[in-house]
N, C-alpha and C positions, 0 to 999 in steps of 0.2 A: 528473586531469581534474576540475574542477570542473562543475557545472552546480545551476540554480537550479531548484525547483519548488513549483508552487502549489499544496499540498493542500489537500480539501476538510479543515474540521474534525475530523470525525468520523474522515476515515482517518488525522490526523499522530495526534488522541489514541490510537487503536489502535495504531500504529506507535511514540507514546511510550510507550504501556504495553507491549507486545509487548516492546521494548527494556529496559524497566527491570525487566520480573520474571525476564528473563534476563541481568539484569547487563551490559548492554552502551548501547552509546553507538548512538545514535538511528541517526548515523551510518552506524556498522557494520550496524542494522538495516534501512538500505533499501537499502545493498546487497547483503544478503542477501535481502530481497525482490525485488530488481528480479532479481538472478540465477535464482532461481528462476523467476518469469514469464517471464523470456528463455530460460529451457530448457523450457519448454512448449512442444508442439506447435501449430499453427495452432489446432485445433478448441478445446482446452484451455483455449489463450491468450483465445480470444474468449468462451468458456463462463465463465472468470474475468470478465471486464469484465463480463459481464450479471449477476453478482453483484456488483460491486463499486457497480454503477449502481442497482442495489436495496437495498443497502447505505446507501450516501448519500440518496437519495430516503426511503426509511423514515425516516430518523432528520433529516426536515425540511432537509437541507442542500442549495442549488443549485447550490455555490459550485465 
């Protein structure tokens, strides 16, 4: 399956570094991210977003 996604700046550059000091292809990095977030619990999963949404806001990004 394919599918497209529109990161804010700051999380692909995270997600391209995450990926490259572990030797791996961006690729294989956001599926392994997204698998993760998808075995989160509800509470977890939404505790994640409110970091993720402080995350981007701090480092000036709307996008």
């Amino acid at each position: 399956m394919s599918i497209t996604l529109d990161l804010p700046p700051k999380i692909e550059a995270l997600l391209r570094q995450r990926a490259e000091s572990n030797g791996q292809d961006i690729s294989q990095m956001a599926i392994a991210v997204l698998t993760l977030g998808l075995s989160l619990d509800d509470n977890d999963f939404w505790l994640s977003q409110t970091w993720v949404d402080k995350l981007t806001l701090k480092n000036g990004s709307n996008d």
